[in-house]
Z-matrix of the N, CA and C atoms (Angstrom, degrees):
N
C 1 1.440
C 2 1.515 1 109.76
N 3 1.241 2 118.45 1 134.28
C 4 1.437 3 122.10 2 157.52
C 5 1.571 4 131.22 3 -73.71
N 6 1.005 5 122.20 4 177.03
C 7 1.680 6 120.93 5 -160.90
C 8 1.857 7 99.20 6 -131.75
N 9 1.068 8 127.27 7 91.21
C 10 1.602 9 118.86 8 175.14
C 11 1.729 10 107.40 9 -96.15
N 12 1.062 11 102.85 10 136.01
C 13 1.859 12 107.42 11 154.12
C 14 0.915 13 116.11 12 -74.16
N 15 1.667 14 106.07 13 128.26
C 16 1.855 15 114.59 14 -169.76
C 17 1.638 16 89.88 15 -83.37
N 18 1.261 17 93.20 16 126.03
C 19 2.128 18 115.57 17 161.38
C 20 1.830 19 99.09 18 -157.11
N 21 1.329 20 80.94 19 156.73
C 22 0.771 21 101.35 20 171.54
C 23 1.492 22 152.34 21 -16.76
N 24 1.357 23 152.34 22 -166.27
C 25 1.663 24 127.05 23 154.58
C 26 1.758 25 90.55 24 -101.45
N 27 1.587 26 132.17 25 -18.70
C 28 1.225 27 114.26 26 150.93
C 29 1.132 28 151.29 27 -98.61
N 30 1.361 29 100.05 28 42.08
C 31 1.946 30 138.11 29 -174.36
C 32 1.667 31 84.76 30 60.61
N 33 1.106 32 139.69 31 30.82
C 34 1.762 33 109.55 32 173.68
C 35 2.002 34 89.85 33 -103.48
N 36 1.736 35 90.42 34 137.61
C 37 1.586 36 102.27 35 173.72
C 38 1.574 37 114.52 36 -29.60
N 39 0.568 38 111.66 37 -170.76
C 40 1.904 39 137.13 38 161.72
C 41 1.785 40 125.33 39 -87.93
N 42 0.970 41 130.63 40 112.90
C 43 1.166 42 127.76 41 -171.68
C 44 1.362 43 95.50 42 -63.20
N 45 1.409 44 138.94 43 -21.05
C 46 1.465 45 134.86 44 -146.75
C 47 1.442 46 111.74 45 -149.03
N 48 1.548 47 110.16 46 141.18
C 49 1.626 48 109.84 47 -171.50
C 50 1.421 49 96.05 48 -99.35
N 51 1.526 50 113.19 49 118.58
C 52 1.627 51 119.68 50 -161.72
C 53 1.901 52 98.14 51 -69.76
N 54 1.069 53 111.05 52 -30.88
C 55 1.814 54 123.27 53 178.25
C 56 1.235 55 106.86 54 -68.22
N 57 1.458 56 131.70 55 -15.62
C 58 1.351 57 126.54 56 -179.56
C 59 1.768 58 113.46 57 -108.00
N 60 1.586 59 103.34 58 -25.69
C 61 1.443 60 99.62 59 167.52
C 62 1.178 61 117.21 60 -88.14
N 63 1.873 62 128.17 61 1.51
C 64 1.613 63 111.80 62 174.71
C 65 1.258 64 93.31 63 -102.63
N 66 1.642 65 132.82 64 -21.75
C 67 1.396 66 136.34 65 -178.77
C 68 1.535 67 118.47 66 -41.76
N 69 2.094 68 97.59 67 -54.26
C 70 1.344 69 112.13 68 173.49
C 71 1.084 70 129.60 69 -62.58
N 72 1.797 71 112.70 70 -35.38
C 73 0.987 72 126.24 71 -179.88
C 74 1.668 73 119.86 72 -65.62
N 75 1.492 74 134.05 73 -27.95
C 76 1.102 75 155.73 74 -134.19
C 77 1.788 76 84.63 75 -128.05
N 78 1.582 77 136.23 76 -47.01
C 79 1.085 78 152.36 77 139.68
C 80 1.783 79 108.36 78 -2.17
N 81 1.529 80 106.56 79 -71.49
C 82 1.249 81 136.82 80 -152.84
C 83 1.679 82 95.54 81 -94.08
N 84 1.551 83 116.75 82 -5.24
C 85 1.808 84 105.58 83 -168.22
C 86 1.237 85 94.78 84 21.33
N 87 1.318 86 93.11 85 87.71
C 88 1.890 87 131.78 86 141.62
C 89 1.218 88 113.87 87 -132.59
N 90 1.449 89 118.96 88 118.10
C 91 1.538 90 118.50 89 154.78
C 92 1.357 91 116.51 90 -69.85
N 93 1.829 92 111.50 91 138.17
C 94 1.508 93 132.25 92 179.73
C 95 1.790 94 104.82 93 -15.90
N 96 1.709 95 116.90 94 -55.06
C 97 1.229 96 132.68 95 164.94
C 98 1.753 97 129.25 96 -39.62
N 99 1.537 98 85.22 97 -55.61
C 100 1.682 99 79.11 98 -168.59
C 101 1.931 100 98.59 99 -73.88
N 102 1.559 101 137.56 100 -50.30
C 103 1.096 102 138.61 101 158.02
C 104 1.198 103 104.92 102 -11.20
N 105 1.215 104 120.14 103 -92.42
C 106 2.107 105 130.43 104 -175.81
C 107 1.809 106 102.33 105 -29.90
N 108 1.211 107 103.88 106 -48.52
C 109 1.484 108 97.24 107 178.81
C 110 1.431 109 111.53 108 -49.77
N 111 1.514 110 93.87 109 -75.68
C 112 1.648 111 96.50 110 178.21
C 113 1.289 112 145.47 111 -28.73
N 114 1.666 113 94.38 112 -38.00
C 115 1.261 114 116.70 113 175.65
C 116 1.662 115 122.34 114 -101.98
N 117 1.034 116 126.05 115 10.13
C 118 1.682 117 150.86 116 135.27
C 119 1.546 118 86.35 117 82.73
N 120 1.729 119 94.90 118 60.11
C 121 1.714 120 101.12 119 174.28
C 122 1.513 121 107.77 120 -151.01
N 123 1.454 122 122.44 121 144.94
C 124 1.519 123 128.20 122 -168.74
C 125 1.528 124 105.21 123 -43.72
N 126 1.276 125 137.99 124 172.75
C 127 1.375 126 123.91 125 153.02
C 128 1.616 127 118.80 126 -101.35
N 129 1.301 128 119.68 127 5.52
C 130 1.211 129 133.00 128 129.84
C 131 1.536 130 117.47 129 -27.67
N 132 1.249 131 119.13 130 -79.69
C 133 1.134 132 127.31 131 -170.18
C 134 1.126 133 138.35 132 -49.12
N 135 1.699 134 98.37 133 -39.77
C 136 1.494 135 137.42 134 -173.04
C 137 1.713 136 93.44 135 -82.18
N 138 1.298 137 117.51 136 -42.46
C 139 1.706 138 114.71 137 158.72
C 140 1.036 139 114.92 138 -46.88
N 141 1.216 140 128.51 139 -56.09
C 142 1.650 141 125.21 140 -157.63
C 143 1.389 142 100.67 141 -93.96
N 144 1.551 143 133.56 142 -3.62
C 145 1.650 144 118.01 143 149.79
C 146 1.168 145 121.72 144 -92.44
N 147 1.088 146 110.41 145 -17.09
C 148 1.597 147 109.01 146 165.26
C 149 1.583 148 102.98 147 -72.23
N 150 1.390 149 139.32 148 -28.76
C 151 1.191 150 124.38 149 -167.72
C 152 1.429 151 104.63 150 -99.45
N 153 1.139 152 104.32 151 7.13
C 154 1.613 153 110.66 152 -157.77
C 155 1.103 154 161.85 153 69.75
N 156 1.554 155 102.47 154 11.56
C 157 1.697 156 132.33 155 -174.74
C 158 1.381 157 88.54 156 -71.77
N 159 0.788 158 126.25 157 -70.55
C 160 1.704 159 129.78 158 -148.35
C 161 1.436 160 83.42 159 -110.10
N 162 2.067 161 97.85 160 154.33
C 163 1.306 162 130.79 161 155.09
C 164 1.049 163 149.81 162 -41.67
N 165 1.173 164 171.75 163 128.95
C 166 1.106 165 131.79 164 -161.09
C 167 2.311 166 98.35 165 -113.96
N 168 1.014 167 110.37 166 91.18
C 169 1.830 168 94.81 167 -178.20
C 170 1.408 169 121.44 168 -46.35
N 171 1.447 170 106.93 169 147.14
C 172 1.466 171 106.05 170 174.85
C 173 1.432 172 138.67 171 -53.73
N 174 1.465 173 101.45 172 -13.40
C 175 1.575 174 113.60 173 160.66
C 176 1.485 175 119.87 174 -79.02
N 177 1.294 176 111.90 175 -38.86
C 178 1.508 177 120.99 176 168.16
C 179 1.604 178 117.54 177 -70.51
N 180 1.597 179 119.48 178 -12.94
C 181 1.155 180 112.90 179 167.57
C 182 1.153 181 107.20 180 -96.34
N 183 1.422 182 132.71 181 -34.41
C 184 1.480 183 123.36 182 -178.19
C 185 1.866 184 101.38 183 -60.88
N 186 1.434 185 121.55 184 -50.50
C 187 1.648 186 109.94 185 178.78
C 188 1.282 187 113.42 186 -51.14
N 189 1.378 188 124.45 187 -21.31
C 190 1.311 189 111.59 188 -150.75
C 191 2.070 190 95.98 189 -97.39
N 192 1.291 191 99.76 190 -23.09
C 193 1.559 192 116.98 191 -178.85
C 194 1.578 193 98.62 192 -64.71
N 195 1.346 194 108.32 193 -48.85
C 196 1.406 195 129.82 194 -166.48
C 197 1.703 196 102.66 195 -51.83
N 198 1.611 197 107.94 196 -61.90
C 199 1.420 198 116.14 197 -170.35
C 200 1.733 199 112.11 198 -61.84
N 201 1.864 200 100.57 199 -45.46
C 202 1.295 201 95.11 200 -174.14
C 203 1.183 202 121.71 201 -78.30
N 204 1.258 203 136.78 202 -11.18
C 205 1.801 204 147.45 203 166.95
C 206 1.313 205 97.06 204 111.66
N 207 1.215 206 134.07 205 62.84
C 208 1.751 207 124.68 206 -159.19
C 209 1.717 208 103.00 207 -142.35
N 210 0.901 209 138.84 208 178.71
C 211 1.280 210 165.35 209 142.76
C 212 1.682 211 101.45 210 -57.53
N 213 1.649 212 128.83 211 163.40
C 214 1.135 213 121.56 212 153.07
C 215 1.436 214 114.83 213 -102.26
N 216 1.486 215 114.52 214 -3.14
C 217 1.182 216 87.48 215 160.72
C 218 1.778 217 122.40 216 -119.54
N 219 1.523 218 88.62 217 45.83
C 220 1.711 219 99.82 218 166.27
C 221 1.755 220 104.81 219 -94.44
N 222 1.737 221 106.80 220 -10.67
C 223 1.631 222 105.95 221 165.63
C 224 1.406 223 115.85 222 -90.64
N 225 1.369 224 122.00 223 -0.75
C 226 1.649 225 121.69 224 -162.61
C 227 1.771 226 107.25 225 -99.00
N 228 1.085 227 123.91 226 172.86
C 229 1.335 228 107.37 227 174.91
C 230 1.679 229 122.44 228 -87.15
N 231 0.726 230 127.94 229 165.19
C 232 1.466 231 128.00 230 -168.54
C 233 1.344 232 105.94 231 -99.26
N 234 1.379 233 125.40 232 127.12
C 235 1.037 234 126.90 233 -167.27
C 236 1.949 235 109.62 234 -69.89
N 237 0.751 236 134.32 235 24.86
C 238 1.533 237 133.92 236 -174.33
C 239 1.941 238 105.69 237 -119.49
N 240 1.727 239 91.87 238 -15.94
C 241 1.691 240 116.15 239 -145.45
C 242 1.571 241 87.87 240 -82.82
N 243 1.616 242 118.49 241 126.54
C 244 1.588 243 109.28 242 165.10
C 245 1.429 244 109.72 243 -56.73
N 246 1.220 245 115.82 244 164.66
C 247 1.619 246 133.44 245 161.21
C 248 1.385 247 111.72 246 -38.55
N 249 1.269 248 156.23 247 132.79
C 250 1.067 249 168.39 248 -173.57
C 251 1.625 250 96.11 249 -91.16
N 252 1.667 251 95.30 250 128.62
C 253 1.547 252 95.59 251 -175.38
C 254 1.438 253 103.85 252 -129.25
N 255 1.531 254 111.04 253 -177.02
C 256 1.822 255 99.00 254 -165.49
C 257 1.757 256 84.02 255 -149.62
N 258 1.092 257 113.32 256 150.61
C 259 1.457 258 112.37 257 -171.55
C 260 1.484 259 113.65 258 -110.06
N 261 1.398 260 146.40 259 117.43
C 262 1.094 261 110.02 260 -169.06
C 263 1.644 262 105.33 261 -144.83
N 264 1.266 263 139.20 262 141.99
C 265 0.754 264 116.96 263 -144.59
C 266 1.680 265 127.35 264 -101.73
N 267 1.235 266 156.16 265 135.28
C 268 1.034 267 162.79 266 -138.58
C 269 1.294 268 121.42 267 -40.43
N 270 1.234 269 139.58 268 108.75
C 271 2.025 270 121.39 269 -168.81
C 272 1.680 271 99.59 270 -79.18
C-alpha cells in the first residue's frame, strides 16, 4: 500500500482534522445521521469529511462545533499534529 497526504484536488491542506470531527462526533453519541441533520447537511457529506474526501467549510465547521459543544478549532488540526494520511492501495 502507498501512503498519500489528504489535500485537497487543489493540493491546499484541509481546513479540518477528519479524526477530530468523527472523534467529537462519536464523543457526543451522534450518529453520522443525526449530526448532518443538525448541521443542515446530507449525511453523505458529513461521511466524506469525516473520511476525508470532502472539505469541511468554515460555516460547516462552526455548525458542526456548535451542535457538538466544542470549540472550532477542537475540529481543525493542531498545529504540532503530522499531516493526516490515508493509505490506499496500489491500482
Amino acid at each position: 500500500m502507498s501512503t498519500t497526504r489528504m489535500r485537497r484536488r487543489n493540493g491546499a491542506p484541509f481546513q479540518h482534522s477528519p479524526e477530530a470531527v468523527r472523534s467529537a462526533r462519536e464523543n457526543a453519541a451522534l450518529s453520522q445521521k443525526a449530526l448532518a441533520e443538525k448541521c443542515g447537511i446530507s449525511a453523505q457529506l458529513l461521511c466524506d469529511i469525516e473520511a476525508g474526501r470532502r472539505n469541511a467549510t468554515p460555516n460547516r465547521l462552526r455548525a458542526m462545533a456548535r451542535v457538538l459543544g466544542c470549540e472550532v478549532a477542537d475540529l481543525q488540526p493542531r498545529k504540532d499534529e503530522p499531516p493526516a494520511v490515508i493509505e490506499r492501495q496500489a491500482s
